[in-house]
C-alpha positions as semicolon CSV with decimal commas, in nm:
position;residue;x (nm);y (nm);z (nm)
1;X;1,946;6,947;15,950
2;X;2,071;6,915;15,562
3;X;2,262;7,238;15,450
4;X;2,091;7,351;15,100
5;X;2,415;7,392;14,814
6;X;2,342;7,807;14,863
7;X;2,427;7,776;15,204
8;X;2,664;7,512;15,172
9;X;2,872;7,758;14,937
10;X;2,853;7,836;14,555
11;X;3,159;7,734;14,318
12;X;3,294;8,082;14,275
13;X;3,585;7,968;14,012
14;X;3,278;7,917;13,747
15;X;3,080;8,220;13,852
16;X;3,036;8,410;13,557
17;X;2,871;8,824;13,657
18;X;2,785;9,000;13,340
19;X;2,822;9,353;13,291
20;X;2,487;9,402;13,295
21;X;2,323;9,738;13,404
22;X;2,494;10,095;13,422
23;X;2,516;10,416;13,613
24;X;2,365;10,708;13,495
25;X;2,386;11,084;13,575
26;X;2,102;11,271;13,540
27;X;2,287;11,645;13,548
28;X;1,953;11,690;13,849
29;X;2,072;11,805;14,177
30;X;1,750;11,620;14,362
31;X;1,830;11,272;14,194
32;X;2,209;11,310;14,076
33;X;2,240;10,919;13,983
34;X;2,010;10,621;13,892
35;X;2,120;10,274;13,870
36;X;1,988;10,046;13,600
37;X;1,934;9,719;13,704
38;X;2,039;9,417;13,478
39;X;1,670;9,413;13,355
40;X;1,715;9,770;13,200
41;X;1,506;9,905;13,446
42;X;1,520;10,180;13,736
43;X;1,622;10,000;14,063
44;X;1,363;10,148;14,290
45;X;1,493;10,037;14,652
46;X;1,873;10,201;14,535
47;X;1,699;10,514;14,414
48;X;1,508;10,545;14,767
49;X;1,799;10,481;14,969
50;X;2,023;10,753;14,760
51;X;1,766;10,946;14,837
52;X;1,780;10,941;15,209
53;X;2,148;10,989;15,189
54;X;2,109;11,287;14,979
55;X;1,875;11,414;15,234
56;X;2,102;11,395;15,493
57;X;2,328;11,592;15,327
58;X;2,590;11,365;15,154
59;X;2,751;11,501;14,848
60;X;2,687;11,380;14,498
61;X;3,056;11,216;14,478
62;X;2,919;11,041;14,822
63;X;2,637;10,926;14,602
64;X;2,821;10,788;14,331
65;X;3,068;10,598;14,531
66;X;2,764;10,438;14,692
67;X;2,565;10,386;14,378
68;X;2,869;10,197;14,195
69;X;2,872;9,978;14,523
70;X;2,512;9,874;14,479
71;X;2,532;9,787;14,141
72;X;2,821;9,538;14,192
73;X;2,562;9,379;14,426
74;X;2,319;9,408;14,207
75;X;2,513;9,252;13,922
76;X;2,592;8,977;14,201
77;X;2,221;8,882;14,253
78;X;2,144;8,836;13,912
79;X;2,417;8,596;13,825
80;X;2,298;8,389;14,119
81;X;1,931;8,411;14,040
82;X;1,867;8,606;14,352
83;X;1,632;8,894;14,442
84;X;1,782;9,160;14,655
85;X;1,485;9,105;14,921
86;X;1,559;8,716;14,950
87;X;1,900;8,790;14,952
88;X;2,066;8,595;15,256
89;X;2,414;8,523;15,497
90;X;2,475;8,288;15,231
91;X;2,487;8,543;14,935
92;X;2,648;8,813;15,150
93;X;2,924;8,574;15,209
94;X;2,967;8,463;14,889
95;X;2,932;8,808;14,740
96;X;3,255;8,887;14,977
97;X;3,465;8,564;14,889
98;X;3,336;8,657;14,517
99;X;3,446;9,022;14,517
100;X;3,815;8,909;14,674
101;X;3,885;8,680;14,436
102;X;3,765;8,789;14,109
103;X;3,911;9,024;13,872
104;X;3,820;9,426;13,839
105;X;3,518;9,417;13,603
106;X;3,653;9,716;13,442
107;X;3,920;9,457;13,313
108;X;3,666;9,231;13,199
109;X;3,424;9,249;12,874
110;X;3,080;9,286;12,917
111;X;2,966;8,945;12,851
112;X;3,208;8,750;12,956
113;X;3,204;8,350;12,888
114;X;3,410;8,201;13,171
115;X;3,493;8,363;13,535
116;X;3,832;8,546;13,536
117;X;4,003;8,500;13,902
118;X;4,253;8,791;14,021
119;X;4,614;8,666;14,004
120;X;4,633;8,764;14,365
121;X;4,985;8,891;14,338
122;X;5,074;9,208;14,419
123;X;5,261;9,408;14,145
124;X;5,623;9,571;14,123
125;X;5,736;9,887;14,319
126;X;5,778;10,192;14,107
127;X;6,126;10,252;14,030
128;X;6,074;10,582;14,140
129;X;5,822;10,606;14,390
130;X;5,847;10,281;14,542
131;X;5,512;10,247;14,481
132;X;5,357;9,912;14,449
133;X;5,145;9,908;14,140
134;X;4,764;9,807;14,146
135;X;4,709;9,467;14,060
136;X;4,409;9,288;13,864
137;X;4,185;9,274;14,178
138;X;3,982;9,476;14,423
139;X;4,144;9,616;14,701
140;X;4,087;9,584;15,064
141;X;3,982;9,950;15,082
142;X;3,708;9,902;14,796
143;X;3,607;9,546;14,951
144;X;3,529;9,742;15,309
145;X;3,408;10,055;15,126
146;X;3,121;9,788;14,974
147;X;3,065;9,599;15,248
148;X;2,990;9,930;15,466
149;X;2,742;10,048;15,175
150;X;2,564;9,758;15,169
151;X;2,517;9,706;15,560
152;X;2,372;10,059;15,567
153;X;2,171;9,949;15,254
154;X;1,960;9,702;15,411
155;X;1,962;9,859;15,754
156;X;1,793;10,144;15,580
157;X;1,533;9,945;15,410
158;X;1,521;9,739;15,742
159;X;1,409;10,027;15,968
160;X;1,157;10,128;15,640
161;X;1,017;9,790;15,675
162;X;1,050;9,725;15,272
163;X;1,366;9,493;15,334
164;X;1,447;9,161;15,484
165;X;1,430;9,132;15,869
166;X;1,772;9,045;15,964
167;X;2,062;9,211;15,738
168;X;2,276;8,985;15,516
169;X;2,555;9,182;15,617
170;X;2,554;9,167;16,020
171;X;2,779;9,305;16,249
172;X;3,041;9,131;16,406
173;X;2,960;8,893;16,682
174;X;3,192;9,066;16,905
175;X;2,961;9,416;16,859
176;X;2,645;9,280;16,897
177;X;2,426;9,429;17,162
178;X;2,692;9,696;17,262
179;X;2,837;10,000;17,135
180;X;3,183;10,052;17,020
181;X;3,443;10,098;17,237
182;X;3,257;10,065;17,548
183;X;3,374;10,159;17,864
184;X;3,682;10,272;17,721
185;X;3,980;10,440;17,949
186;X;4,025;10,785;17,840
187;X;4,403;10,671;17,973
188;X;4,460;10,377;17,689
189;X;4,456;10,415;17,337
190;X;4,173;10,368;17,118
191;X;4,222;10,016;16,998
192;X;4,084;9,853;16,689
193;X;3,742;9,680;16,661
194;X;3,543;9,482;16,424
195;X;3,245;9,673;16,244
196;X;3,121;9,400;15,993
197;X;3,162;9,022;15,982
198;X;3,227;9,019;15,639
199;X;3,471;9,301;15,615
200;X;3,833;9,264;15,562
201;X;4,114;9,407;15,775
202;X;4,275;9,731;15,522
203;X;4,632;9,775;15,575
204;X;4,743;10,101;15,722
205;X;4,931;10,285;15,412
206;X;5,230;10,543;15,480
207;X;5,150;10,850;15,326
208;X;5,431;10,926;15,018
209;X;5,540;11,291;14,979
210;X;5,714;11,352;14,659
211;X;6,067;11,444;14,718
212;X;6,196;11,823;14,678
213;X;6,453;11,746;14,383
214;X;6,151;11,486;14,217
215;X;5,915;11,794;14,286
216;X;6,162;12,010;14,064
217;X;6,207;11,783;13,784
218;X;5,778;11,727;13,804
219;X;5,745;12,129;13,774
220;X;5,965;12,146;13,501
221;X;5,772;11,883;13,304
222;X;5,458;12,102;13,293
223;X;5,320;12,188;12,974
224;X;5,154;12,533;13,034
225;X;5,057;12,794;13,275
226;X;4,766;12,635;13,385
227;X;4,943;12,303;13,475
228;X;5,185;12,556;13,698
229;X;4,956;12,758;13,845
230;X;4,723;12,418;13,957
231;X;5,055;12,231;14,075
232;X;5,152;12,549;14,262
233;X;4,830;12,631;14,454
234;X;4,794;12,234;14,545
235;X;5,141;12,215;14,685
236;X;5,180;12,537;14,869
237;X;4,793;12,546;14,996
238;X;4,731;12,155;15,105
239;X;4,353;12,183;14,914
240;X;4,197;11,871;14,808
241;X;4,177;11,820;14,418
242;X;3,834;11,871;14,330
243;X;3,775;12,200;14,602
244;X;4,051;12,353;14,367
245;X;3,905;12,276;14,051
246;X;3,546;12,398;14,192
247;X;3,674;12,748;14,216
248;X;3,556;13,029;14,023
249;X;3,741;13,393;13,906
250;X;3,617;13,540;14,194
251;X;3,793;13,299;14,473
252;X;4,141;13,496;14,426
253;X;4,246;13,718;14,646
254;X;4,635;13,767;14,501
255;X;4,642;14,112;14,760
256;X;4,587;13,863;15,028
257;X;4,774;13,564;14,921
258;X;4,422;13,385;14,965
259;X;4,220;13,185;14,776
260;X;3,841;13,059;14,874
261;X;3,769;12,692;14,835
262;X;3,438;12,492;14,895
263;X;3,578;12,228;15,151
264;X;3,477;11,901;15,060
265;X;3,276;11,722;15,358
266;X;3,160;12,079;15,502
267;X;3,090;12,259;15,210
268;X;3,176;12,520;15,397
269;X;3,387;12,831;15,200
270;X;3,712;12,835;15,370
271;X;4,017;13,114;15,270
272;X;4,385;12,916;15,223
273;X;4,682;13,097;15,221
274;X;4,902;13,090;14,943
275;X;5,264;13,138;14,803
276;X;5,262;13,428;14,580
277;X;5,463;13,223;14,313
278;X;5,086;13,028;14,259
279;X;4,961;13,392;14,203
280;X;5,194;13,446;13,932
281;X;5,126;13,139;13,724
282;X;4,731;13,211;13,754
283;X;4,813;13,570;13,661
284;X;4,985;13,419;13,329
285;X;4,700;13,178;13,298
286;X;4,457;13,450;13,324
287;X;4,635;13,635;12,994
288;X;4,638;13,326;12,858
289;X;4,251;13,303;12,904
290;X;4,185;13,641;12,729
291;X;4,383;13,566;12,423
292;X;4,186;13,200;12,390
293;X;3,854;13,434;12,412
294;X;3,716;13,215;12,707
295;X;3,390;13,335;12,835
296;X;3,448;13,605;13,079
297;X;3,305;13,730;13,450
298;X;3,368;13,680;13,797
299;X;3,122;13,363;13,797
300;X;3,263;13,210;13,578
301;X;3,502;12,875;13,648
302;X;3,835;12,926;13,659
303;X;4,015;12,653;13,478
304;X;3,951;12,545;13,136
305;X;4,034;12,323;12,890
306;X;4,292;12,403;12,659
307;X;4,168;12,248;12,332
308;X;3,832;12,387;12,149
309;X;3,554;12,367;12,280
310;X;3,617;12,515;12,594
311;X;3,500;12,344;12,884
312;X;3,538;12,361;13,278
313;X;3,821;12,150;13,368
314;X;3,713;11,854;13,551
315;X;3,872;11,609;13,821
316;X;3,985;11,335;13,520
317;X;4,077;11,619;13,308
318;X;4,336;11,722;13,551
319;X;4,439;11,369;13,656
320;X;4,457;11,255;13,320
321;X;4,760;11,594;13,293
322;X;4,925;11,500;13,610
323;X;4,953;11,099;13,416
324;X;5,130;11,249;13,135
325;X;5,380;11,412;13,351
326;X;5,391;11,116;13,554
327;X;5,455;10,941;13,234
328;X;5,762;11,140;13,126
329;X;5,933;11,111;13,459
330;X;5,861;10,725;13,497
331;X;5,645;10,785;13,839
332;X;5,361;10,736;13,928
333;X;5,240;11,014;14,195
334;X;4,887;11,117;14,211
335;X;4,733;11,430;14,297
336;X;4,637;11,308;14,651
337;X;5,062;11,312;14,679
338;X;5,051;11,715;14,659
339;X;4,818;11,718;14,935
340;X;5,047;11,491;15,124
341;X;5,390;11,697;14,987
342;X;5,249;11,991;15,124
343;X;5,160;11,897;15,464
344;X;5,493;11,891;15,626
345;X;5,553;12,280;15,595
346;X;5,231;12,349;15,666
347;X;5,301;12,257;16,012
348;X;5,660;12,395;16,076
349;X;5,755;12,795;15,992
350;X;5,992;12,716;15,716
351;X;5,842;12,984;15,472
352;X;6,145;12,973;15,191
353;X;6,014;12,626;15,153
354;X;5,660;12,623;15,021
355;X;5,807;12,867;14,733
356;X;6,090;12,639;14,657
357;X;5,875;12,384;14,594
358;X;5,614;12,571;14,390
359;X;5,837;12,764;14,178
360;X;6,048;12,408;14,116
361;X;6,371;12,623;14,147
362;X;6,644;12,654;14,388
363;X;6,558;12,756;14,761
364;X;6,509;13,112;14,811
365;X;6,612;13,392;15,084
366;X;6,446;13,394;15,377
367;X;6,325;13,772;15,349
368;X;6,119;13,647;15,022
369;X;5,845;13,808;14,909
370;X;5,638;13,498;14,853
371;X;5,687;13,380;15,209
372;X;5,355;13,179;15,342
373;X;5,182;13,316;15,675
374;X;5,169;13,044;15,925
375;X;4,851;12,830;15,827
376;X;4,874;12,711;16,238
377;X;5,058;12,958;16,422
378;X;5,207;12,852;16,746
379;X;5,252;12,460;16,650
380;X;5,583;12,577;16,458
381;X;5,739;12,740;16,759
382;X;5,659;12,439;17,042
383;X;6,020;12,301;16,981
384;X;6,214;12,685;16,976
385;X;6,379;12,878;17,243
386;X;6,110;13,168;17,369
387;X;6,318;13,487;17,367
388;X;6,391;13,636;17,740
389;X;6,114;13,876;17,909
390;X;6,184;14,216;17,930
391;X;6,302;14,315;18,256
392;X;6,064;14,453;18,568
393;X;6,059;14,833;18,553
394;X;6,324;14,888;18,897
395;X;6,447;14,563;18,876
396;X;6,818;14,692;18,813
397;X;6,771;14,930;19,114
398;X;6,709;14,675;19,301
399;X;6,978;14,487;19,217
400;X;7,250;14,737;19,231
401;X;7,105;14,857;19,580
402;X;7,146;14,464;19,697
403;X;7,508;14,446;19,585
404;X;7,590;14,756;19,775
405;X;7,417;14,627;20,086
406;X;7,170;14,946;20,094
């Protein structure tokens, strides 16, 4: 049997995938995001599937990750002449040689004339960090993030019977007609498996914590109260970005040394302990608010911009102050890093250190007033000596009476 040139394999070097098509957020919570195809139209199949996610309670970043995804695919297709439908093994394994080898399109121009290739080579460490920096191409991590959407994509429209019988993205041979990690020891490890033929093996990435004496220099690099107060409740409470930019003036407890967040996969409103150091920044912030004349209430947000108009800070509003610092100190940390920095103390009961860190000072006294409660108590005293038991009431009777032979 003769081998068509589509399953024989495209000439990737020459593929040229245009810009075309966009995301767009719609501001409505029961359709967050539509995708616009490359023929400036709705992509119906896409907004069905997002649809079904939403329903099964995914958040809208969730959504977004997986629309951006789709439209890469989408893009895909139309450069090969494809419809999504008809789409085959043969485009789901070009689509992954394709998305390994070219360049970020974010690099590219919309219309671009000739295929740019990644230079393949990864770039320096940080002189700081010893971070390696991102390099011109996709990586591994965004390659199996698409692959994944795109599996459940046409599984989806599969099961719905408005998609192609047999997935362009199967499963690997080895997990066909079994489920993973079958028959598995509860003795042994849990050992790696295969998920998708098509997806690429991520390396396993050591989590960086930023150093105490880089932490201090960082802290002293801040520009305002806000920056403090932000940097000082996500390194002494462990929260995730975006749950501490979601709070509002209401979420403090400073008599507590709590604050409420909105966890992220949950949604669930969890209390965080924190140093009372954090409390003191927000409490400057907070005067700082009433001079600016930002709107007022226990609803309300509570960080803002600092330039007219006022806004709600978002997520690339803060990153985009965390690159600046970054910037002036040569590094190149993100905010994920705080999250990692304050991890380690979390665990242990060394309670000068969380205020050390978020103050950006010296250490302090032990009998601090901003000393943390133990976020896990009893994991920080597994490697301590347990003091001795108090003695059994008549237990020195006893004893005397044996010595004296009685």
């Amino acid at each position: 049997m003769i081998e068509s040139d589509e399953e024989q394999g495209r000439d990737l070097a020459r593929l040229v995938v245009a810009r075309a098509g966009r995301l767009v957020t719609t501001g409505d919570a029961r359709e967050p995001y539509r995708v616009i195809g490359p023929s400036g139209e709705v992509v119906g199949p896409v907004s069905v599937f997002l649809r079904d996610l939403l329903a099964s309670g995914k958040s809208e970043l969730t959504l977004r990750s997986y629309s951006v995804d789709l439209l890469r695919w989408w893009r895909f297709l139309d450069a090969v002449g494809v419809a999504w439908d008809r789409a085959s093994r043969a485009e789901a394994r070009d689509f992954s040689c394709w998305i390994q080898l070219t360049a970020k399109q974010r690099l590219q121009t919309s219309r671009p004339r000739a295929a740019r290739l990644s230079s393949r080579v990864p770039g320096s460490p940080n002189p700081v960090t010893g971070k390696p920096a991102s390099g011109d191409g996709y990586a591994p991590s965004t390659v199996a993030h698409s692959e994944t959407v795109l599996r459940r994509f046409y599984d989806f429209h599969r099961d719905c019977g408005t998609g192609p019988v047999l997935n362009p993205f199967p499963l690997d041979p080895s997990r066909r007609g079994r489920r993973p990690h079958a028959h598995h020891n509860p003795l042994d490890e849990w050992r790696p498996e295969r998920t998708g033929r098509y997806r690429p093996t991520v390396p396993k990435r050591i989590p960086r914590a930023i150093p105490d004496g880089w932490f201090n220099k960082l802290f002293a690099s801040l520009g305002s109260d806000r920056d403090r107060a932000l940097v000082a409740f996500w390194i002494s409470t462990g929260a995730r970005a975006s749950e501490l930019l979601g709070m509002r003036q209401c979420d403090f407890l400073p008599g507590e040394q709590l604050i409420s967040v909105v966890r992220k996969g949950t949604r669930a409103v969890q209390q965080l302990p924190a140093s009372a150091d954090a409390f003191v920044w927000h409490r400057l912030y907070q005067q700082e608010l009433l001079r600016l004349g930002v709107p007022r209430g226990r609803r309300q947000p509570a960080w803002w911009t600092l330039r007219r108009p006022y806004r709600p800070l978002s997520y690339h509003g803060a990153h985009r102050m965390f690159e600046r610092v970054n910037a002036s100190l040569g590094a190149d940390w993100t905010l994920h890093d705080l999250r990692h920095s304050a991890a380690p103390y979390q665990f242990t009961r060394r309670r000068a250190q969380p205020d050390r860190r978020a103050m950006g000072d010296g250490p302090r006294s032990p009998d601090h007033d901003g000393n943390l409660p133990d976020a896990h108590p009893g994991r920080g005293d597994r490697g301590r000596a347990r003091p001795p038991r108090p003695p059994v009431p008549g237990a020195e009777g006893s004893a005397a009476a044996a010595g004296a032979g009685l």
